[in-house]
DRENTOR-876342 format. One record per residue: residue in one letter; x, y negated, z of N, C-alpha, C in turn. Coordinates in steps of 0.2 Angstrom, whole numbers, plus 5000, padded with zeros to 4 digits. Each point is the difference from the previous one (the first is absolute). Example, Ala and Ser with C-alpha at 12.3 -4.5 7.8 and 13.67 -1.06 7.14 Angstrom:
A506650285039499649945000500449945000/S499849954996500449945001499649955003/
This chain:
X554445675509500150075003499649995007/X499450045003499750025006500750035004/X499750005007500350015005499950085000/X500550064998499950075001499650025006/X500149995006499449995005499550005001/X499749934997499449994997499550034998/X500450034990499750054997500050045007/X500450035001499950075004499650025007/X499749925001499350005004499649984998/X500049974994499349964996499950044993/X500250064999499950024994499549984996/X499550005003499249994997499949914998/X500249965004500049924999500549984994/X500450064999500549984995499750034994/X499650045000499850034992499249965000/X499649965005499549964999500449914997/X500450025001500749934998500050014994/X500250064996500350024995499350014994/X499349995005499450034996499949944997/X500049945007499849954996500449944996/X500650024997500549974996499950064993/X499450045002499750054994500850034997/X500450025003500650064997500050065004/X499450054997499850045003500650054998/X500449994996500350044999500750015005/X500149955004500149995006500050035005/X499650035001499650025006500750065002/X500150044996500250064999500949995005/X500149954999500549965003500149995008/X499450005003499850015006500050075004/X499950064995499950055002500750025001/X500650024993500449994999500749985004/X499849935003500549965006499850055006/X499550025004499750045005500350054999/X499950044995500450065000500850015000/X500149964996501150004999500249945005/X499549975004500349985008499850055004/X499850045003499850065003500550035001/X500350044992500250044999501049975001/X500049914997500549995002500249995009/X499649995004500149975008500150085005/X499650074996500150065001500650015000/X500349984994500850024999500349965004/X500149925002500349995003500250035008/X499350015001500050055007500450054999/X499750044995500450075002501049985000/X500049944996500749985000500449985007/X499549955004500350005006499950055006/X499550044997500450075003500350045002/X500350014993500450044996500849985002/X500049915000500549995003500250015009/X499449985002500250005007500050095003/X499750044996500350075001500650014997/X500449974995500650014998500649985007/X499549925001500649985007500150065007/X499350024999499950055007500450054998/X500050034994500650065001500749975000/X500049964997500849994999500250015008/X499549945005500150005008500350075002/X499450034998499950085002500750054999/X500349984992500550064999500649975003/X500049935001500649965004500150025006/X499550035004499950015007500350085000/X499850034995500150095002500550004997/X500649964995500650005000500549995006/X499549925002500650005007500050065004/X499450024998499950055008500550084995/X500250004997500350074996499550054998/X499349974998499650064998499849994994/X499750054996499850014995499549954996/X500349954996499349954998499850024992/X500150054995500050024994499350014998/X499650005005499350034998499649925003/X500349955001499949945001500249954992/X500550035001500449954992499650004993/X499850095001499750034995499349944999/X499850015007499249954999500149934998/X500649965001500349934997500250014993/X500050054999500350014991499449974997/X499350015001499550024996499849895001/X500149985006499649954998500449934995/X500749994999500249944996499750044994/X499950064996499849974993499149995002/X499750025002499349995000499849925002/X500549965006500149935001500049994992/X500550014996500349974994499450004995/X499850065001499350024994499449965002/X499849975006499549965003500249934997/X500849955001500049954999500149994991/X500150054997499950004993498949984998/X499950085004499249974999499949935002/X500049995007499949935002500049944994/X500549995000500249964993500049984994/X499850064997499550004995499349995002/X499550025006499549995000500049925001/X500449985005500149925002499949954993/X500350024995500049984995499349994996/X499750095000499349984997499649965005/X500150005007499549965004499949944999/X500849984999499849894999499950034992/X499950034994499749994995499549985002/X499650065003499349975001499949985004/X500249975004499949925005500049954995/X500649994995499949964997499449994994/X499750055000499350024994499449985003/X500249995007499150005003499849935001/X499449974998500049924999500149985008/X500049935001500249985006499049975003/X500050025007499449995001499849905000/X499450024996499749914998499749995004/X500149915003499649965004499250025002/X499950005005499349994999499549954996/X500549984999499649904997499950024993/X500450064997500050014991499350034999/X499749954996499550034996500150064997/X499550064998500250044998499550004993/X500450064995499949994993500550044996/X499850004996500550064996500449954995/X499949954996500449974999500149914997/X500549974996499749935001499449984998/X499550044997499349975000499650015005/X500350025005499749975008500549965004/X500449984999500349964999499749945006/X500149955007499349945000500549955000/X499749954996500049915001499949995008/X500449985002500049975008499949934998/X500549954995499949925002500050024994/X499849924998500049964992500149925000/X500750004999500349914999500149964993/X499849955002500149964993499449994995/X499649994997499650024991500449984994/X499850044995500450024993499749934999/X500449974997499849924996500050034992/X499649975000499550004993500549944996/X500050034993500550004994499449944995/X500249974999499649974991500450014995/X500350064999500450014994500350085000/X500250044997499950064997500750005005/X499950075005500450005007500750074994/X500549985003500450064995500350035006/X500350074998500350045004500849975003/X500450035004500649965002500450014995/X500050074997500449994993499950004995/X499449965000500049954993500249935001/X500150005010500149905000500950024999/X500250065001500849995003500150024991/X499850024997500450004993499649944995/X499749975001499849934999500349935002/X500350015006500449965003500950044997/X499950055000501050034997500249995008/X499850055005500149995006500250085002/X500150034996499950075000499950064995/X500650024999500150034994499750095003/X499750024997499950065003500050084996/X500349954990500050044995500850015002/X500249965002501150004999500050045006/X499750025008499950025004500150084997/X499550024995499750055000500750044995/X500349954998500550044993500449995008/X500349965001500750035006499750065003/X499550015004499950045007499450044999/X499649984995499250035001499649985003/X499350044996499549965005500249995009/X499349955001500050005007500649965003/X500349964996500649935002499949944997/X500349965001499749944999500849955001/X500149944994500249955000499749925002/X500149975005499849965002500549944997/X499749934999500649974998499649905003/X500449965001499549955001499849985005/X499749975000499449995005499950075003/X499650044997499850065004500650025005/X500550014995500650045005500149955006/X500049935000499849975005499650005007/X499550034994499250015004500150045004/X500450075000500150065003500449985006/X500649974999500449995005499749965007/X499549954996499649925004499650055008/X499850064994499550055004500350055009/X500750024996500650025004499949945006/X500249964998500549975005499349955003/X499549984998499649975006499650065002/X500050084997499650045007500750005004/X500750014999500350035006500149935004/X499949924997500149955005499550025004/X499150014999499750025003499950045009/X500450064997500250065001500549995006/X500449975000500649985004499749945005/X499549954997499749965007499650025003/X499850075001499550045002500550065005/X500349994999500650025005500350084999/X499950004993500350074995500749985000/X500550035001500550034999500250014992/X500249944996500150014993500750075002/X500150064994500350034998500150034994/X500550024996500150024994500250045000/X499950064997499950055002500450084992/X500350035001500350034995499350034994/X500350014994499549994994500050105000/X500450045004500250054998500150055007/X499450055000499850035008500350084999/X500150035007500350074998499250025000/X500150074998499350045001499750025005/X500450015007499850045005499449925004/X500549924998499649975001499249974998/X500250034992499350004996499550025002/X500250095002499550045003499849985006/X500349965003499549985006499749955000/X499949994995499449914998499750014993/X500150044997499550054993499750095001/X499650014998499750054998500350054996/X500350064999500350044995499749984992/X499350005002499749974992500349954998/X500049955004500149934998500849994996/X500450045005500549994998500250024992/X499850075000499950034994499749954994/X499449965001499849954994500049925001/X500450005004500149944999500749955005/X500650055000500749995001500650014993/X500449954999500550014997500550025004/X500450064997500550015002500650004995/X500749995005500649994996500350085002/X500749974995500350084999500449985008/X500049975003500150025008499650025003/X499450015000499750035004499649945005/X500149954997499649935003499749994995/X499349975005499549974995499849935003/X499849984993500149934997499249995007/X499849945004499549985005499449984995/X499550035003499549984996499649945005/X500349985006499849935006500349995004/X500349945003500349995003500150035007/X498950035001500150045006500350055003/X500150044992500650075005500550005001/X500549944999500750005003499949975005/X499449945003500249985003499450025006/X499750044999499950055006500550085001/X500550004994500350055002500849985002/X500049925000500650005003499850005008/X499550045005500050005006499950085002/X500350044994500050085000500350025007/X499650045001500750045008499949965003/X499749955002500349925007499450005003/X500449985007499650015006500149945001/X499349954999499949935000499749985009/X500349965002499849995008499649964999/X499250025005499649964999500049935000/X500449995003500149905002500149984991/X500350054996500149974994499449984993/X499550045005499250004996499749945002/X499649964994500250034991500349984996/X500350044995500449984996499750014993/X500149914999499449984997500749994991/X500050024997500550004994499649964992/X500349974995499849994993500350014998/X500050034993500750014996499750004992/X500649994995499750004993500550044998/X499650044993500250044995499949964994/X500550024994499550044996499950105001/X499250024998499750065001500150024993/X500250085000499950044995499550075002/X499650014993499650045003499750034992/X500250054999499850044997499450014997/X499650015003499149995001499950074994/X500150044998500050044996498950045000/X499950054998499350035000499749944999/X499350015004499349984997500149895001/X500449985006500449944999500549984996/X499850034994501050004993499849914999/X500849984998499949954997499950004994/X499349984999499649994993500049934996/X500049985005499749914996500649945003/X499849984994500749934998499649935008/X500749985003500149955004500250025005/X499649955005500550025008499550035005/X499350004997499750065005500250065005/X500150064996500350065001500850014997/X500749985003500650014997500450045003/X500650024998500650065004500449975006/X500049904998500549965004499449964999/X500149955006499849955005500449965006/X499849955002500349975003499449995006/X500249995007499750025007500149985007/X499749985003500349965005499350035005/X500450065005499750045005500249985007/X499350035005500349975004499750095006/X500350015005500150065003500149985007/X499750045006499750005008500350045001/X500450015007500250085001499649995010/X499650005003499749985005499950065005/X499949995004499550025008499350044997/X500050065002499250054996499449935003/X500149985002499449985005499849924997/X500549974996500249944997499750034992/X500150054998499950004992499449954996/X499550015002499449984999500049914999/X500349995005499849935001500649974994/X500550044998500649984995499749994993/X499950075000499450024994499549954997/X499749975004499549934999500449944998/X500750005006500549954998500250004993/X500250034998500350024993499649994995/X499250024999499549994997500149935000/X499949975005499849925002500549974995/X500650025002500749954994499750014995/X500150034995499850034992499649965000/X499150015003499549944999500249935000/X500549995004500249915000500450004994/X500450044997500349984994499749994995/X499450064998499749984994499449965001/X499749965007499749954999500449945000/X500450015003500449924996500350024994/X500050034996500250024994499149984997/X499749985002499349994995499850074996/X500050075002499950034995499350035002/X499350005000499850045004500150095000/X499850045006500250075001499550005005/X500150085002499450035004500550055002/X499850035005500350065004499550055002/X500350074996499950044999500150065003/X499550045005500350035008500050064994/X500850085001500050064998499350025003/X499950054997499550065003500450065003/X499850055002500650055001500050034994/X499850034995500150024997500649974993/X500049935001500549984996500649975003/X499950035006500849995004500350054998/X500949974999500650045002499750065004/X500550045000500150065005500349945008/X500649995000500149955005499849955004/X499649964995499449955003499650015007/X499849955005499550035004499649964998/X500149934997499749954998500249954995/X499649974995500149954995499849964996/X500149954997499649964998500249964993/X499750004995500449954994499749925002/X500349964996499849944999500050004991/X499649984998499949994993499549954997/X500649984995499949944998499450014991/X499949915000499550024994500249964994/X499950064995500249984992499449984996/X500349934997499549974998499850044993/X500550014998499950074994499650065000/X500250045005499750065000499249985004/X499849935004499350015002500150055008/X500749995003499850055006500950015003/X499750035007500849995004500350054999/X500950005000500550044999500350005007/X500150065002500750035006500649924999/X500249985005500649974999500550005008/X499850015003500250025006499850055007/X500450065002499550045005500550005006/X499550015005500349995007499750075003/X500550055003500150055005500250025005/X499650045005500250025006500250065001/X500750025001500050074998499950035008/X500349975006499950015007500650035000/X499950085003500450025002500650044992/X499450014997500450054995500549994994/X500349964999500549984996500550015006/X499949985007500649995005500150065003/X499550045000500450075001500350034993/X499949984994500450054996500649965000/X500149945001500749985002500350005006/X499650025004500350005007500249945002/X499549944998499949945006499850015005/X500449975007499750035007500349935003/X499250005004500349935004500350035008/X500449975003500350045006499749925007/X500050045004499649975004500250015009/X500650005000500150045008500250064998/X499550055002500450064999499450044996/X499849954997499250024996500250014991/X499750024999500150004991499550024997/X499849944991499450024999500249984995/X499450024993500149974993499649934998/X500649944999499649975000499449984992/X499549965000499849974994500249984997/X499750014993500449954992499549994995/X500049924999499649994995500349964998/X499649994992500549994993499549964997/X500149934996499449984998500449944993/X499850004993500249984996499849915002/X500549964999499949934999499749994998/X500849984994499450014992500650044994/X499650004994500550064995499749954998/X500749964996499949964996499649994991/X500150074997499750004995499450014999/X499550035005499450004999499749925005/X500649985003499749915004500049954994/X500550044996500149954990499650004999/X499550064996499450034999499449965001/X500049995007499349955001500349935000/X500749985001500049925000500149994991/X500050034997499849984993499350014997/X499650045001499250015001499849955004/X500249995005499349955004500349944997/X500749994999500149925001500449984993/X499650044994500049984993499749954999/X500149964997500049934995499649984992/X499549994998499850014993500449964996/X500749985002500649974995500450064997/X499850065007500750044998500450005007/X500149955004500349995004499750065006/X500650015007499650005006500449975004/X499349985006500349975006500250045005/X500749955002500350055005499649975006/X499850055006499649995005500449975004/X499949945004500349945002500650025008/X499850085002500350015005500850034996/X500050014995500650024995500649954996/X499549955001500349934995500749995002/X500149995007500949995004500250044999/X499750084998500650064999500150014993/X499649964996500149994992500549944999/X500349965004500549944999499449954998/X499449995002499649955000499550014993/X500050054997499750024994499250015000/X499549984998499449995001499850044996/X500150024993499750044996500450044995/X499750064999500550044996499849994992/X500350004997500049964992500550064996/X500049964994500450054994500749995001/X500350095000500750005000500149994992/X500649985000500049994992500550034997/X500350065003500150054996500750005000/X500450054997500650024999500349984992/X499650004997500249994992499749944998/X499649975003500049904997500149955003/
C-alpha cells in the first residue's frame, strides 16, 4: 500500500508506475483515489466545522440563559447540526472504506534497479553457478527415481487427499527433514532468530501480506474463518501488527518453518504427478523487518544466504532478476534463484527473495518509533529453501545409474551418517 500523500502529489508517477508493470487497467484507480479522497478530506472539514459551530452556540445560548434572555432562535440553529454531523460520519466511513480498497489495489512503486518487461519472458539472468554435469546413462525424472527407489508413494496420496500431495517414506522423508534442519542450522548461525510460527492466520492479517486475488486462488480456508498459511512469512511478519518497534531494536532479522498450503487453483492448477507444483509443502523462510534506509543492503543479504546453501548443496542455479511486469502488486523488487533439471534440459523457480519497503508495513501498521518520530518501517521476505522442489533437483542432479542417489555431503550428518538414498522395501515384503 503507497503512502495516500504521495499518490495525492504524485498522481502521474504513480500511473507511469502502474504503465510500466503494464496494468493499464489500473490506471483508473489513480483517478478514483484523487476523487473519493478530495471528496472524503471536504467532509472531514466541513465536520470540524460543524462541530466547532455547535460548541460556539451551545457557548452562546448558555450565555443568554444566564443573562435571562431569549436563546430559541439560537437552539433552533444547534438542532440542525448533530444530525448532518451524523450523516457526514456515516458517509466518511463508508468512503474510508472504499479508499483503502483502492489503496490496497494500486501496485506499490518498483525500485529503479527493476528491469522493466511485461512479463517472465523478460525476465534477466543476473548470475549463473555451478555446470549441469553431464550423465552417461539415460537421466530419469525425480518421480521416476522416487517410485523406483519406493521412496514415495503419490498413487496412495492421490486416493487419501487428491492430486497435488505426496507420501514420502524412507530415505526421502528423511531427505525432507536433513533439508529443514541444516537450512535453519544455517539460518540461526547467521544471526536469524529461529521461530515457529502458527500453521493458521486470521484474515485481516492475510490481507495485509496478500493480494484480494491471491487470497481468493490460492488460500484455504476453515469453517473458522482461519486460513490454513501458505508461508511462514505471513504470521511471522503479522505477529508485529499494530507495534511500534524502537529503532534500537532494528533489525529484526527472524527464520521460521512451515509446512505451506496453497491452493494454486486457475492457469497454475495442479496438473502433474510429484513434488513440483503441490497444495502442501514443507519450508524454511527467512523475514527482515529493518530501517527504510537499510532495506537494500538486507535484500542482497538474504540473496547471499540462499546462494551459500544451494552451492554447498552442489546443485548448480542462476538467479533470475523480476521484471516489473511479472512482479506482485506489493513488490518493489525481486529475484528467483533457480535450479537445473537434468530432465527437463533447463532451470526451475526454487526460491524467491523480496523487497516489499514500505508497503506490506503500512497495510499492517508496522511503525518504527523514534523519539517522537514515527515511520513505516521495511519488510523483506525471502524463501530458504521449499524443500520439495530442493528434493526435485537433489534427485536429478545427484542420480546414480544403479538407481541409487547420492546424498550431497553437506546433508550426510543430518541424514544419521547416510551417504546414499537406496530401495525402500516396502510395506508388504
Amino acid at each position: 500500500m503507497l503512502d495516500p500523500k504521495f499518490i495525492r502529489e504524485n498522481p502521474e508517477k504513480v500511473k507511469e508506475n502502474i504503465r510500466k508493470k503494464f496494468k493499464p487497467e489500473k490506471l483508473k484507480l489513480v483517478e478514483d483515489f484523487i476523487k473519493k479522497d478530495k471528496e472524503y478530506r471536504k467532509l472531514l472539514k466541513e465536520s470540524q466545522e460543524l462541530r466547532a459551530k455547535r460548541n460556539q452556540l451551545s457557548s452562546e445560548i448558555n450565555q443568554l440563559k444566564k443573562a435571562k434572555k431569549d436563546a430559541s432562535e439560537l437552539i433552533e440553529k444547534a438542532k440542525d447540526i448533530p444530525p448532518r454531523i451524523k450523516e457526514i460520519e456515516e458517509i466518511t466511513l463508508a468512503l474510508s472504506e472504499e479508499i483503502k480498497e483502492i489503496l490496497m489495489n494500486i501496485p506499490n512503486m518498483i525500485h529503479e534497479s527493476v528491469p522493466i518487461g511485461k512479463d517472465s519472458s523478460d525476465n534477466i539472468v543476473r548470475e549463473v553457478t555451478g555446470k549441469p554435469r553431464q550423465f552417461d546413462f539415460p537421466v530419469k525424472s525425480h518421480v521416476e527415481i522416487a517410485e523406483s527407489l519406493n521412496i514415495a508413494d503419490f498413487d496412495a496420496s492421490a486416493r487419501t487427499s487428491g492430486n497435488g500431495f505426496y507420501f514420502l517414506k524412507g530415505d526421502l522423508a528423511l531427505l525432507d527433514m536433513a533439508l529443514i534442519n541444516y537450512a535453519r542450522d544455517y539460518m540461526v548461525s547467521q544471526g536469524y532468530l529461529f521461530v515457529e510460527p502458527p500453521w493458521l492466520i486470521r484474515e485481516e492479517i492475510l490481507k495485509g501480506v496478500y493480494s484480494k486475488e491471491e487470497i481468493e486462488h490460492m488460500s484455504y480456508k476453515t469453517q473458522d474463518d482461519l486460513f490454513l498459511i501458505a508461508t511462514s512469512e505471513h504470521p511471522l511478519i503479522g505477529m508485529f501488527v499494530n507495534r511500534l518497534i524502537p529503532k534500537k531494536a532494528l533489525p529484526i532479522k527472524i527464520t521460521g518453518f512451515s509446512p505451506c498450503f496453497r491452493r494454486e487453483i486457475g492457469s497454475h492448477g495442479i496438473d502433474e504427478k510429484g513434488l513440483f507444483r503441490t497444495h502442501q509443502f514443507n519450508k524454511q523462510e527467512m523475514i527482515v523487518i529493518c530501517e527504510p534506509e537499510d532495506s537494500y543492503k538486507f535484500y542482497d543479504e538474504m540473496m547471499g544466504h540462499t546462494k551459500e546453501i544451494f552451492k554447498s548443496l552442489g546443485v548448480p542455479f542462476r538467479e533470475n532478476e523480476g521484471c516489473s511486469g511479472d512482479m506482485a502488486d506489493l513488490k518493489a523488487k525481486t529475484a528467483d534463484l533457480e535450479v537445473w533439471s537434468p530432465r527437463k534440459s533447463d532451470y526451475f523457480e526454487i526460491t524467491s527473495c523480496t523487497n516489499m519497503e514500505a508497503a506490506q508495513a503500512r497495510r499492517l501498521n508496522i511503525r518504527v518509533v523514534d523519539g517522537n518520530e514515527r515511520y513505516f518501517a521495511h519488510t523483506l521476505n525471502n524463501t530458504v529453501i521449499a524443500t520439495s522442489r530442493a528434493m526435485v533437483a537433489i534427485l536429478e542432479n545427484f542420480q546414480n545409474k544403479d538407481g541409487t542417489v547420492t546424498v550431497p555431503e553437506v546433508l550426510v550428518p543430518y541424514m544419521g551418517g547416510k551417504k546414499t538414498i537406496g530401495m525402500h522395501s516396502g510395506f508388504f515384503e
